[in-house]
C-alpha positions, 0 to 999 in steps of 0.5 A, a space after each residue: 212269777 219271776 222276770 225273765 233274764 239273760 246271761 251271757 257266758 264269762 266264757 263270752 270273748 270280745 266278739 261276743 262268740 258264746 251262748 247266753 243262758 235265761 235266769 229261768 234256765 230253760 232257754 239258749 241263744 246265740 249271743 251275736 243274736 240277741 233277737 233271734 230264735 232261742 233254743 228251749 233246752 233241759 239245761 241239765 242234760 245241756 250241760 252233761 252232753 257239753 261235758 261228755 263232748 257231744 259238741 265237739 267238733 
C-alpha cells in the first residue's frame, strides 16, 4: 500500500489560504490546519463541481 501524502495547491498564497489534496486522492484539508479534520471527497466530482461554481460565492 502506497504511503499517504499531501499536496498543497500551486494556487496555495503566502498565507497559506487553499486546500491540500492527499497523493491517495481521496481526502481535502484546509492548509492553515494541517492537524485538523479532513473532508473524505470523490476527488472527480470535487472537482466538476468546482469547475461548475458550485462554490462560488
Amino acid at each position: 500500500m502506497n504511503p499517504k501524502y499531501w499536496r498543497k495547491s500551486s494556487y496555495s498564497n503566502v498565507n497559506g489560504n487553499c486546500v491540500e489534496l492527499t497523493t491517495t486522492l481521496d481526502e481535502i484539508r484546509d492548509s492553515k490546519d494541517p492537524h485538523g479534520p479532513t473532508l473524505a471527497v470523490d476527488v472527480s466530482t470535487f472537482v466538476r463541481a468546482v469547475q461548475h461554481g458550485r462554490f462560488d460565492r
